[in-house]
N, CA, C and O of each residue as an XYZ file, in Angstrom:
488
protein
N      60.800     -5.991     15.037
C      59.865     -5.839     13.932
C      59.582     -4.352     13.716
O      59.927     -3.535     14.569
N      58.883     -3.941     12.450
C      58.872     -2.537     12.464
C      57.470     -2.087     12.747
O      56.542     -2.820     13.087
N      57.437     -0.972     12.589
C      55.945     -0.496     12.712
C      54.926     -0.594     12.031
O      54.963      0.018     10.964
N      53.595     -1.405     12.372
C      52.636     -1.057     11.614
C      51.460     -0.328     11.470
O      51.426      0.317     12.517
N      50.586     -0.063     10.895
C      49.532      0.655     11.011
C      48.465      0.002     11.639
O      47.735      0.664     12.376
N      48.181     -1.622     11.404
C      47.232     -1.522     12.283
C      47.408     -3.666     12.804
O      47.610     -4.621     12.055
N      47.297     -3.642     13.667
C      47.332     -5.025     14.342
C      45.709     -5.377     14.290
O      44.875     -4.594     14.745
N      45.366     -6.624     13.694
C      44.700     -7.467     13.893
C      44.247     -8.746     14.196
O      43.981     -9.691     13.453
N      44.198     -8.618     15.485
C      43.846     -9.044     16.781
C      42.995    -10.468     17.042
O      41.895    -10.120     17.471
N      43.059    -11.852     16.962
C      41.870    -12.135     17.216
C      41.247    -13.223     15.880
O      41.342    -12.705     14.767
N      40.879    -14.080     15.899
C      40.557    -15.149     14.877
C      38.977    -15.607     15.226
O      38.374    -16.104     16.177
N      38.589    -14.988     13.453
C      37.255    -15.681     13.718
C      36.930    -15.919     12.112
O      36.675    -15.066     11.261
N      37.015    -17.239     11.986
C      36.585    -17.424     10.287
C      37.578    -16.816      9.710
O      38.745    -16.818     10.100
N      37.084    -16.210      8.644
C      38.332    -15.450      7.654
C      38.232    -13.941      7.802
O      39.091    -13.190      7.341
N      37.082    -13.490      8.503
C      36.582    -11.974      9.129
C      38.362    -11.620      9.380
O      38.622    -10.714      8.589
N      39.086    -11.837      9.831
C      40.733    -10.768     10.249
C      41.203    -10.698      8.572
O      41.612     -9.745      7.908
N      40.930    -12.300      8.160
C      41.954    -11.803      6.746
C      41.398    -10.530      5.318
O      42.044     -9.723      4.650
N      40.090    -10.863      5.348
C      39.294    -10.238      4.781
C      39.188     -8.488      5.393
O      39.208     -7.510      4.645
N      39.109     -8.448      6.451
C      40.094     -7.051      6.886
C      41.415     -6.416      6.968
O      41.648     -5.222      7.156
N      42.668     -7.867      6.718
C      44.002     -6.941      6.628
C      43.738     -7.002      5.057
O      43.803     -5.877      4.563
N      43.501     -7.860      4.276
C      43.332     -7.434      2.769
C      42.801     -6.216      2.331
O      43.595     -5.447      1.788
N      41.665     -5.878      2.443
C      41.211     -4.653      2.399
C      42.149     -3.519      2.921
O      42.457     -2.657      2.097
N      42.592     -3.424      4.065
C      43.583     -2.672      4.313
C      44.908     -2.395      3.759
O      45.301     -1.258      3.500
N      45.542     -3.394      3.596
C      46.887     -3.725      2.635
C      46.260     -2.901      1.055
O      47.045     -2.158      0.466
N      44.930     -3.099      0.520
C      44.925     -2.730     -0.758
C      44.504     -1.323     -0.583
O      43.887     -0.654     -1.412
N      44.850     -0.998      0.431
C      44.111      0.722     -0.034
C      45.838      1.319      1.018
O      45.738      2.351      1.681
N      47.016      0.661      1.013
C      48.284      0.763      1.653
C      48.390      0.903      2.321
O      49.258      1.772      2.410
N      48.011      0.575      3.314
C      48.377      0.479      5.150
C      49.024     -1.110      5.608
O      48.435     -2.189      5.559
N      50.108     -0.891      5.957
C      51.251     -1.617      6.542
C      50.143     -2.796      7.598
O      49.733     -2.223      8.607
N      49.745     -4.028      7.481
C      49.092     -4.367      8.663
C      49.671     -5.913      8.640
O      50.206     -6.550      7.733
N      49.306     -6.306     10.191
C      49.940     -7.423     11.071
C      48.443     -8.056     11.457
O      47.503     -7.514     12.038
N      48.570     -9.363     10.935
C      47.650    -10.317     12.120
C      48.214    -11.596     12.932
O      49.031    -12.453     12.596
N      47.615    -11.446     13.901
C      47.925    -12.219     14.969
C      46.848    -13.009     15.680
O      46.608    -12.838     16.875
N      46.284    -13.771     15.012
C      45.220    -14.871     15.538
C      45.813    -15.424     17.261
O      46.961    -15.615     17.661
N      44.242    -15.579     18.103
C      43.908    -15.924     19.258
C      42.506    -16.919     19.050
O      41.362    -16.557     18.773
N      43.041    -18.317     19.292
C      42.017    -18.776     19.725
C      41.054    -18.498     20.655
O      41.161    -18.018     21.784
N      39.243    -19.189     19.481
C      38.120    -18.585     20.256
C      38.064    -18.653     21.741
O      37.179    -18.047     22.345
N      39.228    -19.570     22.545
C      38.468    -19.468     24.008
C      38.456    -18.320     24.689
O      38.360    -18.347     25.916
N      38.524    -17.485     24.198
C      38.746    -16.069     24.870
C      37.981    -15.815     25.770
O      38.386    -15.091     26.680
N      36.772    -16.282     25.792
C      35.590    -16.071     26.621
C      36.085    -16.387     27.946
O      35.710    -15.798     28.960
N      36.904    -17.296     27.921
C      37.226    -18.229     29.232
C      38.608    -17.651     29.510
O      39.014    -17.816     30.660
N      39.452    -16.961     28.610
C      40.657    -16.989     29.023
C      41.046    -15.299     28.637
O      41.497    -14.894     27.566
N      40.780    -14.643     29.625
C      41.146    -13.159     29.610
C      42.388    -12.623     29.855
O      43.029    -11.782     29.224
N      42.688    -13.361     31.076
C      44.498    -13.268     31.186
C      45.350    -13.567     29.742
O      46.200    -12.775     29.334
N      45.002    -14.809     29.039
C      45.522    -15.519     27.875
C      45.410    -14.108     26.834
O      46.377    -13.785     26.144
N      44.397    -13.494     26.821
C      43.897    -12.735     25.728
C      44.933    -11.250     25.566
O      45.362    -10.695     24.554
N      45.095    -10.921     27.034
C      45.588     -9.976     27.657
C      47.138     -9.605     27.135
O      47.562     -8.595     26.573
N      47.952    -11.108     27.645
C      49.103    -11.612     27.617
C      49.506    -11.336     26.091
O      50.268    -10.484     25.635
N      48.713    -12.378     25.411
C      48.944    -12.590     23.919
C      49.274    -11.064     23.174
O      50.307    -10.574     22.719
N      47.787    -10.550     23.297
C      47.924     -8.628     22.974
C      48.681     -7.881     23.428
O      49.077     -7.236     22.458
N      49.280     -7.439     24.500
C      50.155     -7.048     24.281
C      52.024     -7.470     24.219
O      53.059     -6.806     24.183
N      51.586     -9.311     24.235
C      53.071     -9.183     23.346
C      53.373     -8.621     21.853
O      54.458     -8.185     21.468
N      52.144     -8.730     21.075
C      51.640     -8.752     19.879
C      51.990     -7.333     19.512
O      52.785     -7.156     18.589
N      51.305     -5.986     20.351
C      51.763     -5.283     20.654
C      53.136     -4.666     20.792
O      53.524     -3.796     20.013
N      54.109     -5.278     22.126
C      55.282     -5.003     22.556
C      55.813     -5.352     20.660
O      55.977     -4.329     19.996
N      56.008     -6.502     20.038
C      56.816     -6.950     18.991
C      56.410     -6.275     17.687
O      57.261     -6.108     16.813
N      55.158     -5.881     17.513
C      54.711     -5.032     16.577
C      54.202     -3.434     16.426
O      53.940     -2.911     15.342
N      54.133     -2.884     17.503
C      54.698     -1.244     17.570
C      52.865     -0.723     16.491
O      52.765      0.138     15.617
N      52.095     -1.358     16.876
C      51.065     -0.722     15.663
C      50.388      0.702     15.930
O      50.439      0.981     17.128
N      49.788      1.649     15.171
C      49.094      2.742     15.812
C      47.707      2.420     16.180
O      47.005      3.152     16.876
N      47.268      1.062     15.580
C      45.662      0.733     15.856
C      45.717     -0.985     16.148
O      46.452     -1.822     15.623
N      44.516     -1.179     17.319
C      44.453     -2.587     17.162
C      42.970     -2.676     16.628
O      42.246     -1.728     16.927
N      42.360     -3.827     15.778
C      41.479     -4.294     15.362
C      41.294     -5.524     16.028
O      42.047     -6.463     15.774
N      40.114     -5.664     17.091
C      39.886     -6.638     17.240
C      39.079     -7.595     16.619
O      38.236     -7.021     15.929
N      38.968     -8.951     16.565
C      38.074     -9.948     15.765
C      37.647    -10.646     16.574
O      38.477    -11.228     17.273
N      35.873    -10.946     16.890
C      35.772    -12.135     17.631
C      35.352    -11.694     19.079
O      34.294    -11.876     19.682
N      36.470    -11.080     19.437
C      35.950    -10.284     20.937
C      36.524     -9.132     21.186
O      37.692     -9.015     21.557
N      35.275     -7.676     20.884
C      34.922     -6.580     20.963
C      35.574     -6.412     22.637
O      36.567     -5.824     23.067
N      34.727     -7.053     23.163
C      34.645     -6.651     24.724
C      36.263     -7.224     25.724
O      36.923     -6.688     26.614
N      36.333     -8.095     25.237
C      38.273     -8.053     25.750
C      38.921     -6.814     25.731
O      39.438     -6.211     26.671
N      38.807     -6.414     24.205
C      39.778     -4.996     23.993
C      39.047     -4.420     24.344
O      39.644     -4.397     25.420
N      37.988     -3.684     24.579
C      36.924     -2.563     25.812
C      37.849     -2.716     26.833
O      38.765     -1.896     26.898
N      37.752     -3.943     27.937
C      38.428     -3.795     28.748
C      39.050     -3.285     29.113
O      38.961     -2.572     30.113
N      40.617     -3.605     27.883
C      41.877     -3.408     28.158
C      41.952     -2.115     27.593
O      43.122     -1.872     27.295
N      41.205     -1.213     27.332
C      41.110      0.343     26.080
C      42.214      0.671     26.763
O      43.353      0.433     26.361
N      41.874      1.352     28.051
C      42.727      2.135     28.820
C      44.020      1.964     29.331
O      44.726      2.822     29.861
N      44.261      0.826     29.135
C      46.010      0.128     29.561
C      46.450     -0.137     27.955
O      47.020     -1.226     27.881
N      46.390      0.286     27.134
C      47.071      0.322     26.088
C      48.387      1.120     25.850
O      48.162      2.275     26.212
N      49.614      1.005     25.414
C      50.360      2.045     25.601
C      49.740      3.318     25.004
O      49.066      3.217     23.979
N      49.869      4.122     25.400
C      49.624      5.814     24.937
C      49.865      5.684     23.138
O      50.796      5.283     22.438
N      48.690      6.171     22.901
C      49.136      6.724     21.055
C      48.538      5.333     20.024
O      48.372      5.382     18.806
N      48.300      4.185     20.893
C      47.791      3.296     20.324
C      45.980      3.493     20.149
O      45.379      3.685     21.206
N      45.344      3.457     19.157
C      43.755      3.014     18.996
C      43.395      1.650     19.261
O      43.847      0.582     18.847
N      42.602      1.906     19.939
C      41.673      0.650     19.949
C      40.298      0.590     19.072
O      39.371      1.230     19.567
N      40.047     -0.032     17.934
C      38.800      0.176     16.985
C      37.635     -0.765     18.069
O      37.310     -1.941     17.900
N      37.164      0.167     19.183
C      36.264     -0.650     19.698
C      35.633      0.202     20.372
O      36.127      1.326     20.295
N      34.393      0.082     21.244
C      33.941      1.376     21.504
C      34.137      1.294     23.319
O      35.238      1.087     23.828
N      32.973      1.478     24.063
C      33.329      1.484     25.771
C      33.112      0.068     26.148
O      32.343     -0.552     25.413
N      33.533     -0.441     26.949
C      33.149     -1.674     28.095
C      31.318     -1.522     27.834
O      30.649     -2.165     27.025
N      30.979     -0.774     28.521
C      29.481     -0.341     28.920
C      28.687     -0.580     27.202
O      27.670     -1.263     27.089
N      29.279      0.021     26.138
C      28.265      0.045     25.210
C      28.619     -1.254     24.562
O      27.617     -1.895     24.246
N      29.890     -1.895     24.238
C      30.199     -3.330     23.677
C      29.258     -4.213     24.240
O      28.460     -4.806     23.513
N      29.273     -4.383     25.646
C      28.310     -5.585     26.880
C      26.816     -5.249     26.092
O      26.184     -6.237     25.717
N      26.214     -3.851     25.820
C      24.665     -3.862     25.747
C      24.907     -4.846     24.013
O      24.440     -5.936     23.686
N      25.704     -4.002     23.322
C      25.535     -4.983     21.782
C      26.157     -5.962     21.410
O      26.535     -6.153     20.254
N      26.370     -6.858     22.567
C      27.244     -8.105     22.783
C      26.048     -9.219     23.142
O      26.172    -10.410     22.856
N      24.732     -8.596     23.888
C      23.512     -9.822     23.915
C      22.436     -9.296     23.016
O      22.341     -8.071     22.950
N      21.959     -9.721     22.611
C      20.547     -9.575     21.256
C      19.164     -9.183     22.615
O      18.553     -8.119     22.520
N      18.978     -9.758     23.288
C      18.055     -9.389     24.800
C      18.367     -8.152     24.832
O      17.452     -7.430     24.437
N      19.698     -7.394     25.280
C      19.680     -6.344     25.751
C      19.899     -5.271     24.576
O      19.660     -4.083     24.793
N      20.321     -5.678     23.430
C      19.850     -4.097     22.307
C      18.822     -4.390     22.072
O      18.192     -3.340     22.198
N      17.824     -5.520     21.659
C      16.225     -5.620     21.929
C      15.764     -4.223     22.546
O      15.244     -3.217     22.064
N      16.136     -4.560     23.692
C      15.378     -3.423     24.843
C      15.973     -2.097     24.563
O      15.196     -1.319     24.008
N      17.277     -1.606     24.834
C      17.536     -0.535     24.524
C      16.684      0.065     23.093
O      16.091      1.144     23.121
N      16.736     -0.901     21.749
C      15.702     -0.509     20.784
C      14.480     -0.434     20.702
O      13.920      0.032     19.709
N      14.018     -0.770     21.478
C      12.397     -0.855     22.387
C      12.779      0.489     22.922
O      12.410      1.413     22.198
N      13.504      0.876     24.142
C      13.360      1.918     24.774
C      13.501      3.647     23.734
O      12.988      4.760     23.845
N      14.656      2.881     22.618
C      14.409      3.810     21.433
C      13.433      4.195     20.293
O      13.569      4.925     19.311
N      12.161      3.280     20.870
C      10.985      3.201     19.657
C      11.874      3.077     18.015
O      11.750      3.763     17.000
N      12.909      1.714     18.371
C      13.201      1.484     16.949
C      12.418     -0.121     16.715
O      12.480     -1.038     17.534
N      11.900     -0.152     15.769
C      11.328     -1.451     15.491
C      12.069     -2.503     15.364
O      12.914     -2.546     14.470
N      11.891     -3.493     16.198
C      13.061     -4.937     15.881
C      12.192     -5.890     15.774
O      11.097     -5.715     16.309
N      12.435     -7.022     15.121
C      11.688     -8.510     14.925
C      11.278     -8.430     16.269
O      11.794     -7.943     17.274
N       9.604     -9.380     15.911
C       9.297    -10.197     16.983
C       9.952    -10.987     17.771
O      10.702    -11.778     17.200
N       9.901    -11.034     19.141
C      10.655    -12.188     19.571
C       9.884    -13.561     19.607
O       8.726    -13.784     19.253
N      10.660    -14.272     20.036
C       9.945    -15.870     20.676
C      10.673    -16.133     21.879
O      11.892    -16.289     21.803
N       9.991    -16.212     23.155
C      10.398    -16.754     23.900
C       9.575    -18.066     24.614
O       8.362    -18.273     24.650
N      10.546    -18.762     25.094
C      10.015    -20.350     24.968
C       8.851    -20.126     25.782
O       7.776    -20.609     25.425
N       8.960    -19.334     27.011
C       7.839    -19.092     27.764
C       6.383    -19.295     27.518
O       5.481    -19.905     28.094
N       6.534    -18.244     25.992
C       5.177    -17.592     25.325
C       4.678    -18.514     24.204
O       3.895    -18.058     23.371
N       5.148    -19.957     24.133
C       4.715    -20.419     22.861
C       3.698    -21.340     23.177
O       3.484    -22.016     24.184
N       2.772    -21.148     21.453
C       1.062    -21.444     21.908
C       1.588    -23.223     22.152
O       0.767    -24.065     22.514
């Protein structure tokens, strides 16, 4: 297969197609490659899949869909020269639970909704 600009990674709703479209219309060469949601459960599976996806499609960027924190993981075992559109292990995990950017935005005096926790109800 030849090279593309950017692999997208990952199935969730129509969120991948609605991103290689956009991409394709402003001309960038792009590939998707849907992974079922069990990803949560299946990291090896996730692993495997990406970089065959990878090995057969040669892209300069992967876009992940669905799960941020898989590709965190794997940032650093990517072949050389490839992007990963994702940010660290460490900062994906804090904005991956609603509890923990809560707090970090608390600790930032940024205002977020009230919570409810079942604990506290009259």
């Amino acid at each position: 297969m030849g090279k593309f600009d950017a692999l997208i990674f990952g199935s969730m709703a129509d969120i991948g197609e609605i991103i290689a479209k956009d991409l394709t219309a402003h001309g960038r060469n792009v590939i998707r490659v849907d992974f079922p949601q069990n990803i949560f459960r299946d990291f090896s599976g996730y692993r495997r899949e990406l970089f065959k996806a990878i090995d057969r499609y040669h892209p300069e960027m992967v876009i992940p869909v669905g799960d941020q924190l898989s590709l965190a993981k794997l940032k650093d075992e990517l072949p050389q020269g490839i992007i990963a559109a994702t940010d660290s292990e460490k900062n994906i995990s804090i904005l991956d639970s609603k509890v923990r950017t809560y707090r970090l935005a608390e600790c930032l005096g940024i205002p977020q909704p009230r919570l409810f926790h079942a604990g506290n109800a009259p």
